[in-house]
C-alpha positions as CSV (number, residue, x, y, z in Angstrom):
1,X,-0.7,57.2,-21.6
2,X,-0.5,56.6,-25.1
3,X,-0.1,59.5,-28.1
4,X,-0.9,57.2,-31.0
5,X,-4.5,56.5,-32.7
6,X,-3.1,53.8,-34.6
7,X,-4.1,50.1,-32.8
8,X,-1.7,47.8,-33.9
9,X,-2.7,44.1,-33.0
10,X,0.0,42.1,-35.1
11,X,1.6,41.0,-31.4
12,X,-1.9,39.8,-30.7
13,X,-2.3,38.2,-33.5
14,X,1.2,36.6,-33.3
15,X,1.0,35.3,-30.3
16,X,-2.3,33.8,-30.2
17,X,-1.2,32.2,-33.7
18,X,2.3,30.8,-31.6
19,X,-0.2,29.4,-29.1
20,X,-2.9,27.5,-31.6
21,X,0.0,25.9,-33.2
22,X,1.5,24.6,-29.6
23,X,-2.1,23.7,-28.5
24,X,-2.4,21.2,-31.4
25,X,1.4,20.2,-31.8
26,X,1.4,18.7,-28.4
27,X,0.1,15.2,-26.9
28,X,-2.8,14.4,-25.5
29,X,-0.7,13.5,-22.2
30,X,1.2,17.0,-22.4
31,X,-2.4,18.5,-22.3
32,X,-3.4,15.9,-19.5
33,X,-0.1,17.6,-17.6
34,X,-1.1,21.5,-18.1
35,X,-5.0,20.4,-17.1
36,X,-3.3,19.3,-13.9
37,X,-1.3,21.9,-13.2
38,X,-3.3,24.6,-13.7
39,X,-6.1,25.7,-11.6
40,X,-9.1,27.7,-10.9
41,X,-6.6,30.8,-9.5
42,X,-4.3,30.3,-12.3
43,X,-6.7,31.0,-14.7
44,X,-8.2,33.5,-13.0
45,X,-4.2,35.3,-13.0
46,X,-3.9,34.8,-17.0
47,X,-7.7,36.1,-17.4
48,X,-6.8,39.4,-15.5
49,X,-3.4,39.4,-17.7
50,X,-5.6,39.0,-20.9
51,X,-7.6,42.0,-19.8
52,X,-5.0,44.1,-19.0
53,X,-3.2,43.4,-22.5
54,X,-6.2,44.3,-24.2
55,X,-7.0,47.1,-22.3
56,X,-3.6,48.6,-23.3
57,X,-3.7,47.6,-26.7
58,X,-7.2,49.2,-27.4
59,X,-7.1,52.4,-25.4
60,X,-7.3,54.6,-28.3
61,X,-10.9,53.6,-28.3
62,X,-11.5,52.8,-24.5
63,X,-10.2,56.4,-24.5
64,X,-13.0,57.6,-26.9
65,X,-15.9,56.2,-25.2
66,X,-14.7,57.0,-21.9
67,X,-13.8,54.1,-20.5
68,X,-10.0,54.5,-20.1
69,X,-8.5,55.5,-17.0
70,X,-5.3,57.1,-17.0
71,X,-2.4,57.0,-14.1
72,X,-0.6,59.7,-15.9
73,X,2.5,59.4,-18.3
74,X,4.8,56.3,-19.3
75,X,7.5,56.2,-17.2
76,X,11.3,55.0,-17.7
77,X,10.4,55.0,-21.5
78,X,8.0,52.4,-21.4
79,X,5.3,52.3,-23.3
80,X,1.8,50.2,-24.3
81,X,3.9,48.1,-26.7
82,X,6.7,47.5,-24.0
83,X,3.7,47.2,-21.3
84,X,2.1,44.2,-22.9
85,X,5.3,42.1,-23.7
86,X,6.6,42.6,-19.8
87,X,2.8,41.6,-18.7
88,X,3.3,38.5,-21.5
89,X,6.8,37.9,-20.2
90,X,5.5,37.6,-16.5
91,X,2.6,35.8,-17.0
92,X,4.7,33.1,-18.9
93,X,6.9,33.2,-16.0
94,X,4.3,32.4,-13.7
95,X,2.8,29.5,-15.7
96,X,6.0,27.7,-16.4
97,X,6.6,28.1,-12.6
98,X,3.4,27.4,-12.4
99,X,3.7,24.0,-13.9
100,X,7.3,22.8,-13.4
101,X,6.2,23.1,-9.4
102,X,2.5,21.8,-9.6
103,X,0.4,21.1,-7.0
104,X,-2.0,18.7,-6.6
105,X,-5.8,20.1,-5.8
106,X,-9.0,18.2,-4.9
107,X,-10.4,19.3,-8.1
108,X,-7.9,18.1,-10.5
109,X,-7.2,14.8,-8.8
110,X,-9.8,13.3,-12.1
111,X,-7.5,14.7,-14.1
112,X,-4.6,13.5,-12.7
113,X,-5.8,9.9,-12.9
114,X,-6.1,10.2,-16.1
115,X,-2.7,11.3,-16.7
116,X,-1.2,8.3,-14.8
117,X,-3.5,5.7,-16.3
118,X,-2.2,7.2,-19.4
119,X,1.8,7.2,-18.3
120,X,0.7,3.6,-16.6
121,X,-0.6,2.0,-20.2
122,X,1.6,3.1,-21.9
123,X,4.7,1.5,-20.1
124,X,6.2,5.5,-19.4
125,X,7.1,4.3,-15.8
126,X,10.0,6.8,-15.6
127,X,7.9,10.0,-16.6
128,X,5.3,8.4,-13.9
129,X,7.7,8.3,-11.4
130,X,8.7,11.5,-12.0
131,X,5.4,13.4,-11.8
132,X,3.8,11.2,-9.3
133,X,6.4,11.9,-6.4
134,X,6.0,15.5,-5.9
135,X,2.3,14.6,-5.5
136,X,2.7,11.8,-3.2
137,X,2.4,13.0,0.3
138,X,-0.7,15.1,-0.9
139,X,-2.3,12.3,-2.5
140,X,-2.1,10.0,0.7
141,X,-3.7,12.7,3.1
142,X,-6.8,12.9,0.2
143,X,-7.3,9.3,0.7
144,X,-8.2,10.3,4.6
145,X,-8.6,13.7,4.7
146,X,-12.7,15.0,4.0
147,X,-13.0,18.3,2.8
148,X,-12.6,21.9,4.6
149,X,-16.5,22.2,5.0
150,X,-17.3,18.5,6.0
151,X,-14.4,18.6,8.5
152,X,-16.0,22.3,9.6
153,X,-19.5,20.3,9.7
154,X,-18.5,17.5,12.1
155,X,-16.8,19.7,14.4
156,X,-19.6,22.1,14.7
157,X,-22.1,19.0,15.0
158,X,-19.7,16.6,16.6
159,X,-21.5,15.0,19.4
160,X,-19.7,15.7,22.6
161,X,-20.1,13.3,25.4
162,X,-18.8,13.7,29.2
163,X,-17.9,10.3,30.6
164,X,-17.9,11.7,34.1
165,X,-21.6,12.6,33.7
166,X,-22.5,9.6,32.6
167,X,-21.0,7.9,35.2
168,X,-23.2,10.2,37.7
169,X,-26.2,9.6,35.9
170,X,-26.4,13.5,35.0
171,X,-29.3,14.1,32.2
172,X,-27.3,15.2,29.1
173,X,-28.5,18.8,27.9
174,X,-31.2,19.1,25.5
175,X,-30.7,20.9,22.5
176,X,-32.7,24.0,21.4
177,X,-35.0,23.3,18.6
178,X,-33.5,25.6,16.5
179,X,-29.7,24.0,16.7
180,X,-31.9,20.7,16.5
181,X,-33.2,21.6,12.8
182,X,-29.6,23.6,12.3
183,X,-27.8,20.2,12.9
184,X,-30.1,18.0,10.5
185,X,-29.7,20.6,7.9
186,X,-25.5,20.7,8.1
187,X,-26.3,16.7,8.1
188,X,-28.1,16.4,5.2
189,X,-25.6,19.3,3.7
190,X,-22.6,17.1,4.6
191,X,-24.0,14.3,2.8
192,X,-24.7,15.5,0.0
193,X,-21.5,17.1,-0.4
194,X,-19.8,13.5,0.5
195,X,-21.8,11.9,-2.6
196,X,-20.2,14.9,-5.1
197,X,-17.2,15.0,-3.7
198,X,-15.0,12.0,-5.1
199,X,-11.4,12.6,-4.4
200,X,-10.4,10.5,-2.3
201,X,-12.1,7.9,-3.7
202,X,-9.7,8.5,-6.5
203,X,-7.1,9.1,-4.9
204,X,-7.2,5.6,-3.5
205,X,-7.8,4.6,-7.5
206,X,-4.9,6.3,-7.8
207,X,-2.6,4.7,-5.1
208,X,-4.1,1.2,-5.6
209,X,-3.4,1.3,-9.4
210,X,0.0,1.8,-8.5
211,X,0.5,-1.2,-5.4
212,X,-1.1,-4.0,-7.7
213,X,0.4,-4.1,-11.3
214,X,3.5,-6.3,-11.2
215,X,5.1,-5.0,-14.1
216,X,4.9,-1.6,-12.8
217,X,6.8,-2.6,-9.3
218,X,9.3,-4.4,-10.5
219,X,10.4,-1.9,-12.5
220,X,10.0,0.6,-9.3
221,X,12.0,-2.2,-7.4
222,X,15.0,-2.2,-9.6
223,X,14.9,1.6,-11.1
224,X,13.0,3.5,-8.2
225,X,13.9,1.8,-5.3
226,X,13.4,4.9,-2.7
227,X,9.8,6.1,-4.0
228,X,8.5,2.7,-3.2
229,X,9.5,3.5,0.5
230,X,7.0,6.3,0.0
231,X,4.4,4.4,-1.7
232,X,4.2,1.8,1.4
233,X,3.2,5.5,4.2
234,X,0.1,4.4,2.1
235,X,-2.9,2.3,3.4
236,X,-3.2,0.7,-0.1
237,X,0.3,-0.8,-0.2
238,X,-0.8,-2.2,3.0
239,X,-4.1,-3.8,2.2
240,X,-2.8,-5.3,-1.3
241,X,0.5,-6.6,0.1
242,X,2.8,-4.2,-1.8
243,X,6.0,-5.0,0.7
244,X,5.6,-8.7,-0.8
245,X,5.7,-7.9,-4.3
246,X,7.9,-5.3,-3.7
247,X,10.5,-7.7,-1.5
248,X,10.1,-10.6,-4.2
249,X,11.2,-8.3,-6.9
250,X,14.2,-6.9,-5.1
251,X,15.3,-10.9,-4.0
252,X,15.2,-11.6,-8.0
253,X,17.9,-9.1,-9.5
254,X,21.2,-9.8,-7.9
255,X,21.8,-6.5,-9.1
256,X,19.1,-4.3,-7.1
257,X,19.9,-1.5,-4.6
258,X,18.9,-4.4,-2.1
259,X,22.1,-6.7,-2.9
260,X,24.2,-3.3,-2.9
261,X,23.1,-2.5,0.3
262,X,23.9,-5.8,2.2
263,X,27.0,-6.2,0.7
264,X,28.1,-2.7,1.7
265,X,26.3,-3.1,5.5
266,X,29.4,-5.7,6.8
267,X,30.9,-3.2,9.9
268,X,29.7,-5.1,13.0
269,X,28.5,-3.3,16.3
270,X,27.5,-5.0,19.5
271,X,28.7,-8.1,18.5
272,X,27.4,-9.7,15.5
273,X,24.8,-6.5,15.1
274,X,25.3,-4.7,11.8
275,X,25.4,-1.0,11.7
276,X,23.3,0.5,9.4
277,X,25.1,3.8,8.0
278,X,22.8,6.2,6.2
279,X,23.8,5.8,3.1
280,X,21.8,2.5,2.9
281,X,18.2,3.9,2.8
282,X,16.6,1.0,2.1
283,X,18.4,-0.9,5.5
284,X,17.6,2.0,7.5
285,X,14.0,2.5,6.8
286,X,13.0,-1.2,7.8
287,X,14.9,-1.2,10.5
288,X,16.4,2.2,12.4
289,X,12.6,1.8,13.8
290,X,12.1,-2.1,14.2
291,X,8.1,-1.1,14.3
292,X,8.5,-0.3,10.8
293,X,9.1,-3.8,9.6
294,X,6.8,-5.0,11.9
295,X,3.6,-2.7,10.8
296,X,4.9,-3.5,7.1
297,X,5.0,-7.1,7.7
298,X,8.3,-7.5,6.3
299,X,8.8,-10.6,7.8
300,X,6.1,-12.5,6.0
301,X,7.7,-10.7,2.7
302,X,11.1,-11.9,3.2
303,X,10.0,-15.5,4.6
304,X,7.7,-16.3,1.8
305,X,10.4,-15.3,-1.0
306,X,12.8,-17.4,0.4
307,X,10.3,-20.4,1.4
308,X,8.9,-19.9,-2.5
309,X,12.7,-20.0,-3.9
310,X,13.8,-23.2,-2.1
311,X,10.6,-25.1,-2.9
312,X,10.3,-24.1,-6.8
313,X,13.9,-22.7,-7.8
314,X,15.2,-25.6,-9.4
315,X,18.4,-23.9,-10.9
316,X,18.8,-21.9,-7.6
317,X,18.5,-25.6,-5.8
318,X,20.9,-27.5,-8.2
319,X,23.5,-24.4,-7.8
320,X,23.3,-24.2,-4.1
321,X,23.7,-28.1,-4.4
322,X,27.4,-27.6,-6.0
323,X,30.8,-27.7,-4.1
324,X,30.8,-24.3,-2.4
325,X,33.3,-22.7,-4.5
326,X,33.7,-18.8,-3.7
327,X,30.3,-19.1,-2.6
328,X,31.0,-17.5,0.7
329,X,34.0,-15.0,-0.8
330,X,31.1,-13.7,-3.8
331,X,28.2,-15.9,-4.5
332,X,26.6,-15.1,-1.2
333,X,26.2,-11.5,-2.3
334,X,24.2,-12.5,-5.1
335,X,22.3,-15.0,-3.0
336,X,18.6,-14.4,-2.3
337,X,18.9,-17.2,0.8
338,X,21.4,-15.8,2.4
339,X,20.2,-12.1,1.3
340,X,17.0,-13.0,2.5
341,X,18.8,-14.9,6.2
342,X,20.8,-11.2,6.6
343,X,17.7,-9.4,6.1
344,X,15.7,-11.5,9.4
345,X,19.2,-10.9,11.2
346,X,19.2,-7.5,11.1
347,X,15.7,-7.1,11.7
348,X,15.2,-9.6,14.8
349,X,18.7,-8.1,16.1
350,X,17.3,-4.3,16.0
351,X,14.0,-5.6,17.8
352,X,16.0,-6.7,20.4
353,X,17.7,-4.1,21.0
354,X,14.8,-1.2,20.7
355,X,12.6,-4.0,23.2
356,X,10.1,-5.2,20.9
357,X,7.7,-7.4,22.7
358,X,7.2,-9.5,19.1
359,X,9.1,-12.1,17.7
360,X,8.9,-11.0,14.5
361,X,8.1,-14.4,13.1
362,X,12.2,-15.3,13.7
363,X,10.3,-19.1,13.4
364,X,10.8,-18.8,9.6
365,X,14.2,-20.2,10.3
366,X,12.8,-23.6,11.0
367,X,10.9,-23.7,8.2
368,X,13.9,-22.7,5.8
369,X,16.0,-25.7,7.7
370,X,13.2,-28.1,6.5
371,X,13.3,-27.3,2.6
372,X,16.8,-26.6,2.6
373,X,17.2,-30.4,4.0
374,X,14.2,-31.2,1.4
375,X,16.2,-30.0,-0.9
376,X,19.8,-31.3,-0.4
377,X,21.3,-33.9,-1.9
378,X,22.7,-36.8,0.0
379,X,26.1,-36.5,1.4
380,X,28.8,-37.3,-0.3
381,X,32.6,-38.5,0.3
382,X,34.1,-34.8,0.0
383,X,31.8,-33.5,3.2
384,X,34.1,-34.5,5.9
385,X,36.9,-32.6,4.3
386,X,35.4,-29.5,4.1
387,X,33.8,-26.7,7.0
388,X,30.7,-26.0,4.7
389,X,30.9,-29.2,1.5
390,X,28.1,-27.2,0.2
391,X,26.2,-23.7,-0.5
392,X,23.2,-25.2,1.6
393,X,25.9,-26.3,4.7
394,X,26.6,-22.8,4.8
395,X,23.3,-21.7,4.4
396,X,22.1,-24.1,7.5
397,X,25.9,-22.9,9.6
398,X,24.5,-19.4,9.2
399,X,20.9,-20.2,10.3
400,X,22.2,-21.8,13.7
401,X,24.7,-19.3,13.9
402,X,22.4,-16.0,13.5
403,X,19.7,-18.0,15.7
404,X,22.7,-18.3,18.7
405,X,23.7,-14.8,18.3
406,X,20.2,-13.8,19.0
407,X,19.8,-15.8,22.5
408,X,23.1,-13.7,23.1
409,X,22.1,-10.4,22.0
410,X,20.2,-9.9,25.5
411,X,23.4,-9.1,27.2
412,X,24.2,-6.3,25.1
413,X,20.7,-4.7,25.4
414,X,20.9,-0.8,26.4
415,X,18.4,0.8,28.1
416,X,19.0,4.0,25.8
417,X,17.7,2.4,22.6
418,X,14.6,1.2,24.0
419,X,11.4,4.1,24.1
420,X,10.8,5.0,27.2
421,X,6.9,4.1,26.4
422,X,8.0,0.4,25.5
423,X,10.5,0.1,28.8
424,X,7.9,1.4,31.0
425,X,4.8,-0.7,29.5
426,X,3.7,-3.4,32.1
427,X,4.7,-7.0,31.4
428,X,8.0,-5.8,29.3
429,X,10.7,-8.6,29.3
430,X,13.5,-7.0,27.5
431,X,14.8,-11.1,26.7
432,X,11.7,-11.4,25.0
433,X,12.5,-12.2,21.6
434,X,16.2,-14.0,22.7
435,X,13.7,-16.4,24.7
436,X,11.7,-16.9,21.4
437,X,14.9,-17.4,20.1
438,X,15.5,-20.4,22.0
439,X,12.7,-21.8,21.0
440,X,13.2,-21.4,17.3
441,X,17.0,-23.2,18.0
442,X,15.6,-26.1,19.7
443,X,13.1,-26.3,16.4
444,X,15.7,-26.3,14.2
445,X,18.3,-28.8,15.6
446,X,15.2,-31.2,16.3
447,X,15.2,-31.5,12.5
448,X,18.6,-31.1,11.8
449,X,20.2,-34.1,14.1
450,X,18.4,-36.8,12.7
451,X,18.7,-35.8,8.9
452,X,20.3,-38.3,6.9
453,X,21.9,-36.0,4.3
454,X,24.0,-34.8,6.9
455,X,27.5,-35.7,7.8
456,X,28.1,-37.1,11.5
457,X,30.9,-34.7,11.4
458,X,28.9,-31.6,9.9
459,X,26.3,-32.3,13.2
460,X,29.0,-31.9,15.8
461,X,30.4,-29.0,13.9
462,X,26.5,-26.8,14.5
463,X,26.2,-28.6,17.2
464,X,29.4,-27.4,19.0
465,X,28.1,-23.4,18.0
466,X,24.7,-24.3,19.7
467,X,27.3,-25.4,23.4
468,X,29.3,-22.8,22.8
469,X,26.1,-20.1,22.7
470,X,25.2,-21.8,25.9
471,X,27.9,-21.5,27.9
472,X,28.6,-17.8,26.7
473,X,25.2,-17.2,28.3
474,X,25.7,-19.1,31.2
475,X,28.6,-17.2,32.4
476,X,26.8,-14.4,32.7
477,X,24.4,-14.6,36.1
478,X,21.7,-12.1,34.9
479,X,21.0,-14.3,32.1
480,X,19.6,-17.2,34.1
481,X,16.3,-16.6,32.9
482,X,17.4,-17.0,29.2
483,X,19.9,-19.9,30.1
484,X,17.0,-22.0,31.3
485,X,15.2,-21.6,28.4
486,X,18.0,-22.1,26.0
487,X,18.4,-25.8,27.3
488,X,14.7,-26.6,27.6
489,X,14.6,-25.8,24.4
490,X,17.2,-27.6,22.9
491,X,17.0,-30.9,24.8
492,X,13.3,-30.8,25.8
493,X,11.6,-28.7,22.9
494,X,9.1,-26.4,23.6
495,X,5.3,-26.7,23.8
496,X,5.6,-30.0,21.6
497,X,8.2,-32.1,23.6
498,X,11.0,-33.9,22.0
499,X,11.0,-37.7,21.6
500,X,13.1,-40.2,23.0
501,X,15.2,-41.0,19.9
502,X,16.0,-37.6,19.1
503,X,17.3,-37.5,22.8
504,X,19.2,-40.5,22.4
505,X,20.3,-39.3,19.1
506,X,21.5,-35.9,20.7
507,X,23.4,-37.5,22.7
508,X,25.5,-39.5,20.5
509,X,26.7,-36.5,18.6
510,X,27.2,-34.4,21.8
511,X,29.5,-37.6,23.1
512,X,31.5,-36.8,19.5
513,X,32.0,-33.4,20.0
514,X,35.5,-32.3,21.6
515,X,36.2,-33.6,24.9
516,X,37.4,-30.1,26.5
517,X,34.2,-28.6,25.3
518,X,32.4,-32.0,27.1
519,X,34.0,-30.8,30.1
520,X,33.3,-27.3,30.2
521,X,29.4,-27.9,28.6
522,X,28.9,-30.3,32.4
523,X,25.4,-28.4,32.8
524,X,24.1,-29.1,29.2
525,X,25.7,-32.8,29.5
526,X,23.4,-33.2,32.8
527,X,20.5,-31.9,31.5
528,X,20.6,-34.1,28.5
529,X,21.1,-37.1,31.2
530,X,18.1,-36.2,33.2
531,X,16.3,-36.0,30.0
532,X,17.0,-39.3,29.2
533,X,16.3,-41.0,32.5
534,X,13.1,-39.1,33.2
535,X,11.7,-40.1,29.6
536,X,13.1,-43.6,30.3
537,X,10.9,-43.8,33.6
């Protein structure tokens, strides 16, 4: 194959100069990224090119001592020269594929630790993002995946029992002794194996030093909005309450993907029910599948931002304390309360139509009507000019209103968004969460009709949205069982009934509100009557 004694090793030399100088002109992290990448078979590919390359160049003297096979001429002109640059050429191919596609193996997952604490410390969040996303899916199935051969151990030692035969009273087969001694020894080989085998352990390192820092996911919040979606398929975001930190962070920048999102989600279907169009990923994660925000808890999240903000946001307080402005034309936009208000709307009004069986903790709304009235200022002369005198009026308009639109959601329920599984399941009451609904509404207007920083006028004003909810529900006859509740509720209160003044109260601004809407209300004017007389007696 080759006519010339002379071994010429200047390309050798050349490129194993080329790579000494790379190795120690890059990084320590750059290092950290090619341990990662490459593995076990990778090296094994460049060891068999580094064999072959020699092999060529020295087979004057392989050839000598007989230990040169030939396969006949060069062909197409080729020769050992042009041989090792094509095998150099493919073998750098391979490795920059190699590592510009990586893959993440049990046996490197040290390695990549490393790499990320590294990328982590150093603030590189972006570069983190980047390399950790690829990796993601196969990072969460080594937190609770075991290794080929344990997995092969349990299933050939699983123990196997048959209820049926139990039942009977059948005596379970007895083992041989030798599959007795075989199944202690894969025992004691599977722990063993266990104690050396630490990748998922961290891999859960891994994932947890990535839920926890708060520097690192509010800069995920704003910048990488989407991978955190990812990061919460993981049991660790669960455990240490990523969705909260996650949530909070997206509340505080007016100018997250969040506040994009919700101002862009504004086309209404089935009433008051906003769509939710693919392009807003965030929306339709939470809540195309209503278990999602359940199983995430993204009610607490969203409840405990808001309750946090009102209580300890004193600029947020004093601006929301202001004339309303353009409050309602832009400032709401920007508005973690009402962001925050949108976000339990959409989410309780897509439970309600998938036939949740869980209120998803909708009773935050009576809890944001408390500090919001904690917080309010006393009412001034301007209120009775003006539908909503303040941010907060608005803010406590939209709470009634949202909570009303629930109880009515019920009569727009389709039996072709709800899972077969879920319709089927015994006890389902596809009003389930409109009744809880009720509830929360009676809640809020026992605390809002005797507040003193509201206006006379501003009560009659929610309180002739809570009538009107009413009688759109009681025209309809299969929503008796919802219309019940709704005054119960409202008049009565729930499991803690309403006192006497608040009754009497009641009253006095339902005998201020419109006379034709007296008239057509007759059944909640009676009930608040009996009410009345049967706490009187």
């Amino acid at each position: 194959m080759t006519t010339s004694t002379q071994i010429d090793t200047s390309s050798l030399l050349t490129i194993l100069g080329v790579l000494a100088a790379v190795w120690a002109l890059i990084s320590p992290t750059s290092r950290l990224r090619l341990r990662f990448c490459i593995t076990w078979g990778d090296w094994f590919v460049g060891g068999v090119v580094f064999v072959l390359i020699h092999y060529l160049v020295f087979a004057p003297i392989l050839e000598r001592l007989g230990l040169y096979y030939s396969f006949g001429g060069w062909k197409w002109g080729l020769d050992s020269s042009s041989a090792v640059y094509l095998l150099l050429l493919t073998v750098a191919c391979y490795f920059f594929w190699r590592t510009r596609f990586p893959t993440l193996a049990r046996s490197r997952v040290h390695i990549f630790r490393e790499l990320i604490e590294n990328l982590h410390l150093t603030r590189r969040y972006d570069e983190l993002v980047l390399l950790v996303e690829p990796q993601l899916p196969r990072l969460i199935a080594l937190t609770k995946r075991l290794p080929w051969y344990v997995r092969w151990i349990d299933s050939l030692n699983g123990n196997k029992f048959d209820t049926a035969a139990m039942l009977r009273g059948d005596i379970p087969a007895v083992l041989p002794a030798w599959r007795e001694r075989l199944n202690s020894l894969l025992q004691r080989l599977r722990s063993w194996s266990l104690a050396r085998d630490d990748a998922s352990k961290q891999s859960r390192e891994i994932l947890v030093s990535l839920v926890t820092s708060p520097e690192l996911t509010i800069h995920l919040a704003l910048a990488h909005p989407h991978f955190c979606l990812k990061l919460l398929k993981s049991d660790e975001a669960k455990h240490y309450e990523f969705i909260e930190h996650y949530i909070d962070a997206l509340l505080d920048a007016s100018g997250s993907r969040l506040y994009v999102e919700l101002k862009n989600n504004q086309d209404l279907r089935d009433g008051n029910r906003l769509s939710l169009p693919d392009s807003n990923r965030l929306l339709r994660y939470f809540f195309a599948d209503a278990e999602i925000a359940v199983e995430n808890g993204l009610y607490k999240a969203i409840g405990e931002a808001i309750c946090r903000r009102l209580d300890e946001d004193g600029r947020l307080v004093e601006k929301l304390n202001k004339p309303l402005g353009s409050y309602c034309e832009v400032g709401r936009f920007r508005c973690p309360i009402n962001s925050g208000i949108t976000l339990f709307e959409i989410m309780v009004h897509e439970g309600i139509h998938q036939g949740l069986q869980d209120h998803m903790w909708l009773y935050y709304f009576n809890h944001f009507v408390e500090k919001i009235l904690n917080q309010m200022d006393m009412p001034a002369n301007w209120e009775s000019v003006r539908e909503w005198p303040t941010p907060f009026h608005y803010l406590l308009y939209r709470l009634i209103s949202v909570t009303t639109d629930w109880v009515e959601q019920c009569a727009r329920i389709k039996d072709s968004e709800i899972p077969d599984a879920t319709r089927n399941a015994d006890g389902f009451d596809r009003h389930y969460i409109s009744k809880e609904a009720t509830t929360a509404l009676g809640a809020i207007l026992e605390v809002i009709i005797p507040s003193e920083k509201l206006s006379e006028s501003f009560k009659r004003y929610l309180l002739e949205v809570v009538i009107r909810s009413h009688m759109e529900i009681e025209r309809n006859p299969k929503l008796a069982d919802v219309s019940s509740p709704f005054l119960k509720a409202v008049i009565l209160g729930g499991d803690m009934p309403t006192k006497n003044e608040y009754r009497f109260t009641l009253r006095n601004v339902f005998q201020r509100v419109d006379h034709v809407m007296r008239r057509r209300a007759s059944k909640f004017q009676q009930a608040l009557d009996d009410a009345l007389i049967t706490k009187s007696d």
